[in-house]
C-alpha positions in Angstrom: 8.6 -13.4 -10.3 8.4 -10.2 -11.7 7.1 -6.9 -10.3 5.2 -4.8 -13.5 3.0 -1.5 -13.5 -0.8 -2.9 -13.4 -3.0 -2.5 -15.6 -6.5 -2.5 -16.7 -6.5 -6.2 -17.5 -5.5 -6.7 -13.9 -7.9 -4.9 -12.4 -10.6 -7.7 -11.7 -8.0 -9.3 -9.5 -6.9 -5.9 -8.1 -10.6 -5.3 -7.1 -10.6 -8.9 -5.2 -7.6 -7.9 -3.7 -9.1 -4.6 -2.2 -11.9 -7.0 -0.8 -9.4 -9.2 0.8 -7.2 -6.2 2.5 -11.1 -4.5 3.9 -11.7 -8.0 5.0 -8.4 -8.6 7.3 -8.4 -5.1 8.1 -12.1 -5.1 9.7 -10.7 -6.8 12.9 -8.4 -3.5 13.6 -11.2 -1.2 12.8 -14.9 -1.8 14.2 -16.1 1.7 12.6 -15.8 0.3 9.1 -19.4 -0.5 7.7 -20.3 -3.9 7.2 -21.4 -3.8 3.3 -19.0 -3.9 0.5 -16.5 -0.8 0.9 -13.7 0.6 -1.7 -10.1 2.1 -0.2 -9.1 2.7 -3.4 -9.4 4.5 -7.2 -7.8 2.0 -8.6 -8.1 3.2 -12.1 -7.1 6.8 -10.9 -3.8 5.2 -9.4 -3.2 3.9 -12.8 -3.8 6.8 -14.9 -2.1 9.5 -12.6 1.5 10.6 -13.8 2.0 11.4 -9.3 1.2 7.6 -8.7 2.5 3.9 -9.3 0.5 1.0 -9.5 2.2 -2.3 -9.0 1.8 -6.3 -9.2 3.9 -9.0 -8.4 3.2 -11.6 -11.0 4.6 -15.3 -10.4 3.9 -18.0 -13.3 1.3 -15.4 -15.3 -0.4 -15.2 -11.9 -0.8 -11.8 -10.1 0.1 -12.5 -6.4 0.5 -8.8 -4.8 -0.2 -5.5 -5.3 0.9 -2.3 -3.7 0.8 1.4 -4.7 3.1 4.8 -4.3 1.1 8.2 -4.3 3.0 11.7 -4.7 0.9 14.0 -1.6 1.4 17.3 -0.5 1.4 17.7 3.5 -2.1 19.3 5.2 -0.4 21.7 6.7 2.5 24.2 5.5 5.0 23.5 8.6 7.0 20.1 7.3 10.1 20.3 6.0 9.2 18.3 2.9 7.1 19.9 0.0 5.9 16.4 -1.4 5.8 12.5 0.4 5.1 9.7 -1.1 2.4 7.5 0.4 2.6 3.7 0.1 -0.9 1.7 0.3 -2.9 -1.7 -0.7 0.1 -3.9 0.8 -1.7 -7.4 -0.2 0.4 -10.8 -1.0 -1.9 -13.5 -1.9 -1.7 -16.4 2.0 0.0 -19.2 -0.1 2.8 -16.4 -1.3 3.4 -14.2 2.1 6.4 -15.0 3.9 8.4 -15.3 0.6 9.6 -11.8 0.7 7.4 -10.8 -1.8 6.0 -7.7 0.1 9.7 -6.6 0.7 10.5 -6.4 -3.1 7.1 -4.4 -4.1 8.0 -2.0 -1.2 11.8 -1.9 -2.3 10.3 -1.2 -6.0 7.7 1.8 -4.7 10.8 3.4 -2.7 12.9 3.1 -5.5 10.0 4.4 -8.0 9.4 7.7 -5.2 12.8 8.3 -5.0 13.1 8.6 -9.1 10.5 11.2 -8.7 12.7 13.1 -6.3 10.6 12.0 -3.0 12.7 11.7 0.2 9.8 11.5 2.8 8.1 8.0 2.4 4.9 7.4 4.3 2.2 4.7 5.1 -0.3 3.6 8.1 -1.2 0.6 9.3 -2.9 -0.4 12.5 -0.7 -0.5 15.2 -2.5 -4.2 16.2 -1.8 -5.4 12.9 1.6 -6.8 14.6 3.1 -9.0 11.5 2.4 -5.8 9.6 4.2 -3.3 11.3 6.9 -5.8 12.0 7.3 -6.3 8.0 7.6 -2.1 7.7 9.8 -1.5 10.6 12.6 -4.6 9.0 11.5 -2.4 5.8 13.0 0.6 7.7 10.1 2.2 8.6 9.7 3.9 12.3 6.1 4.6 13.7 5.5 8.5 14.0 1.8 9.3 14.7 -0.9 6.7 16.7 -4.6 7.8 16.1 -6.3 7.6 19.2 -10.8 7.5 19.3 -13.1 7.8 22.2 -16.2 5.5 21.8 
């Protein structure tokens, strides 16, 4: 397996991928709208010198994705100037539980940390149990829970 910056040749897959993450992600979120939806600029994440775009690739096959995004905070009061914010986790089913996930998240933190990043960042919902599980062995700790009123 190797893990590769994506590019525009992957990005029919990539744009399957997005489908699938919206798709397993609907159960966590009822406020999403039920038509066709996009998380991501995928092409911006590709051309942007403050973001990686990455695939793992098994056999010629692209099997995962995941990004890193340089962000400034909303508000002026952290004690970071710049994080770096991880998104579209997806291992294709038949690869998950292979580790796969772990080395694309190893490869963003390595890739932020190159860029002189020390604050990492990334949500997920907090029912998305194997999820969160994966990120805290990852290292991760949870810091903020959005709440809603119906």
């Amino acid at each position: 397996m190797i893990l590769r910056e994506a590019t525009r040749e992957d990005l029919d897959i990539l744009l399957a991928f997005e489908q699938c993450v919206v798709e397993a992600e609907r159960p966590y979120n009822v406020t999403l709208r039920k038509e066709k939806i996009h998380y991501y600029d995928l092409e911006s994440l590709m051309n942007s010198r403050d973001a990686t775009l990455i695939v793992a690739e098994k056999d010629h096959e692209v099997i995962a994705s995941g990004y890193a995004l340089i962000k400034q905070p909303e508000k002026d009061y952290s004690t970071f100037k710049d994080y770096a914010y991880l998104g579209f986790m997806f291992v294709k089913p038949e690869h998950r539980g292979k580790g796969v996930n772990q080395l694309i998240v190893d490869e963003l933190i390595r890739w932020s940390r190159n860029k002189g990043i020390s604050e990492i960042r990334l949500d997920v919902y907090d029912q998305n149990e194997s999820a969160v599980k994966a990120y805290e062995k990852a290292g991760f700790e949870p810091l903020f829970l959005t709440m809603r009123l119906k």
